[in-house]
C-alpha positions, 0 to 999 in steps of 0.5 A: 500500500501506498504511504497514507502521509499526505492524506494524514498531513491533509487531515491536520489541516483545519481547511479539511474540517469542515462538516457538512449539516443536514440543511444545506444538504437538503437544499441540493440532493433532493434535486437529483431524486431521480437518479438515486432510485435502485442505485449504490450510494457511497459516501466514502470520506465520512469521517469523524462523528458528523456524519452529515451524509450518512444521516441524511440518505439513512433518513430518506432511504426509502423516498429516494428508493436506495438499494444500498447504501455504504459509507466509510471512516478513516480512523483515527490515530493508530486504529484502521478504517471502517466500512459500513453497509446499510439496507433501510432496515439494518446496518452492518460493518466491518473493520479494515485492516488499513485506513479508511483511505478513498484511494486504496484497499477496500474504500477503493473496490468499493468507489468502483462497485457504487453507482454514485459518489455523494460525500466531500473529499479533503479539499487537499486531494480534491484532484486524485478524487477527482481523477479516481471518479473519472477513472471509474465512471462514476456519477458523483455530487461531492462538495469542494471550493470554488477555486478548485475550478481552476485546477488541471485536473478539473477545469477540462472536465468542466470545458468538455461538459463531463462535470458542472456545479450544481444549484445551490451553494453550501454556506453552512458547516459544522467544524472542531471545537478548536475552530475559530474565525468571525463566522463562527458561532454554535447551533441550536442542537450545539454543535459548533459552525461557520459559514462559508462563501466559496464552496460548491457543489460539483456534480455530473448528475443532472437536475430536475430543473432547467438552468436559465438563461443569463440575462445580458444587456450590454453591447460590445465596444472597443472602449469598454472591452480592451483586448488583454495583453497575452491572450486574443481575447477582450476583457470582461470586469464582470459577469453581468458587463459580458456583452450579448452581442460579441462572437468572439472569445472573452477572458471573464471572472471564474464565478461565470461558472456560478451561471453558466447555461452550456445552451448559451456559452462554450467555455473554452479554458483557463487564461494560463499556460495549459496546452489547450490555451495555446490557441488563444495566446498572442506570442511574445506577450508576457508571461501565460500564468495569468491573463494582462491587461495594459501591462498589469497582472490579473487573477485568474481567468477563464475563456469563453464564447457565446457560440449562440453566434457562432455557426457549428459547421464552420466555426465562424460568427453567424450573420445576422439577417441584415448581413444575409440580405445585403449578401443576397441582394448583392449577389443578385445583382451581380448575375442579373448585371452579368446575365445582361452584358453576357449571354449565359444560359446558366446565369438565366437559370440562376436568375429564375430562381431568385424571381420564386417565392422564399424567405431570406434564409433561403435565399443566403443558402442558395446564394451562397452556393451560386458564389462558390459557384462563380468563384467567389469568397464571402469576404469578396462579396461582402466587399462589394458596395451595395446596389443603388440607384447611384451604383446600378450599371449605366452606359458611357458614350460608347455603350459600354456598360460601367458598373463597380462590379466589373472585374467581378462580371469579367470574372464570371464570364472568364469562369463559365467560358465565354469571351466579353 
């Protein structure tokens, strides 16, 4: 067996001890009913006499209609672990020969046995247990800090959708009696307590409601929203301030985790020096630890895009309905003015359609493929002035037609073989 030490080190640490009570776990677990019906629940770091986890799916076994449920202790100074077993009607346990340790031995058959992981791991070794989950297989809704978010070994999860947070945030919980801070006071049934302001749950379980949607009103400037230094991407303050309108990759605050609705934005990673950031980096820039901004080091950071205004099959921005129609109307008039000057019976048969009934979507798909067609790009159509009365095609004193779309026209005419 591998040495326990640093798990022992973990246990010492007052940032270990933190119990979590039966109120804040009844705000979230309930959410999740569904999932628990006929499964193995494990609550494999339930250490000490709080057994917050434990009481709570004992209380409401036969509401969430468990087949088993199993739970460990570490023990504590030189005994071993134990491992309970519960059926709704009794309680069984055995004593280990190690320590109750989630990453070995016994606790670890039975992490791979159970259907669901429910508990809160030492926020010390929040990476292995995250590691050993994935691992595995294994559904989990576990409690850990908020800053847990940007370790390499979680933030992946969350960027590839494997893993999110859940609904509501823990704030209360129980701690030793050597525990002291502002927060701390005694409850009711005296037991001592602080609040917390930055955990979360973190879970691959899906919830029996839906996530909203982010209500956003600002628009995207080049004022408000500078690019940062060594990432091509423009800064956001905070959540609220990301703008609705901008299709391009933004560097926000972590909490935009807290609202985050995967319907809306993809996030894409952390603002540091990870290998998937690469893409995002301007070379030369700084240091990739962090994101700057105007020479100034910030805190950390993730990107993100609102891919609402980004076309999945081509990876660029969506256009807009006034985009599409100016790129129909022009793309008209380019094989109307062709069609005039040159005798082209594809350009004709071209032309026929555009006089059928349709709606503008239609028509920038149709259009669309007559450029590639006559072999033009979107940004060289896009380039073309739009047609009006001043720019429609005239006829200088030798009659020769004048138009800004002649190289275009000559163009088309050299493409479908004909000479001008």
């Amino acid at each position: 067996m591998k040495s326990n030490q640093s798990l022992n080190n973990a246990k010492k640490a007052k940032n270990n001890e933190f119990y979590a009570v039966y109120e804040e776990l009844d705000k979230e677990i309930p959410l999740y009913s569904n999932e628990y019906r006929g499964k193995t629940v494990f609550c494999n770091c339930n250490d000490g006499k709080y057994r917050g986890f434990v009481n709570y799916f004992k209380k409401h076994y036969d509401r969430f209609r468990l087949k088993l449920l199993v739970y460990s202790e570490y023990g504590d100074g030189d005994s071993n672990g134990k491992l309970y077993l519960y059926d709704g009607k009794r309680e069984v346990f055995f004593n280990l020969k190690e320590k109750g340790d989630f990453r070995y031995g016994v606790c670890l058959n039975w992490l791979k046995i159970a259907d669901i992981i429910v508990t809160g791991p030492p926020y010390s070794l929040f990476s292995e247990f995250i590691n050993l989950l994935f691992e595995y297989n294994k559904k989990f809704l576990i409690i850990g800090d908020f800053n847990h978010v940007a370790l390499v070994d979680v933030m992946p999860h969350i960027v590839d959708k494997r893993m999110w947070f859940g609904s509501t945030k823990p704030i209360e919980f129980i701690v030793p009696d050597s525990y002291y801070d502002s927060s701390t006071f005694i409850a009711k049934d005296g037991t001592r307590r602080t609040k917390l302001f930055k955990d979360v749950w973190y879970t691959n379980l899906k919830k029996n409601r839906k996530k909203e949607s982010l209500t956003l009103s600002k628009k995207y400037n080049e004022t408000d929203y500078p690019k940062c230094d060594n990432f091509d991407a423009i800064w956001v303050d905070k959540v609220k301030n990301i703008p609705n309108d901008y299709d391009g990759v933004m560097c926000v605050p972590l909490s935009f985790i807290y609202d985050w609705n995967p319907k809306e934005f993809d996030i894409l990673c952390n603002a540091d020096s990870s290998k998937i950031a690469e893409k995002y980096r301007i070379e030369k820039k700084n240091d990739y630890t962090r994101p700057y901004l105007n020479g100034d080091r910030k805190y950390a950071r993730i990107l993100i895009r609102n891919h609402n205004l980004i076309d999945r099959k081509s990876g660029r921005p969506k256009k807009t309905l006034y985009e599409k129609y100016n790129y129909v109307e022009k793309v008209h008039y380019l094989i109307f003015t062709a069609s005039f000057i040159y005798n082209i019976q594809r350009l004709d048969d071209m032309l026929e359609w555009f006089y059928m009934k349709g709606n503008t979507e239609t028509e920038y798909s149709i259009c669309l493929r007559y450029a590639r067609e006559l072999g033009f790009s979107y940004e060289e159509i896009k380039k073309l002035p739009f047609p009006t009365e001043k720019n429609w095609y005239k006829f200088d004193d030798n009659g020769t037609v004048k138009t800004a779309y002649k190289s275009y026209i000559r163009k088309i005419n050299k493409r479908l073989g004909k000479e001008s």
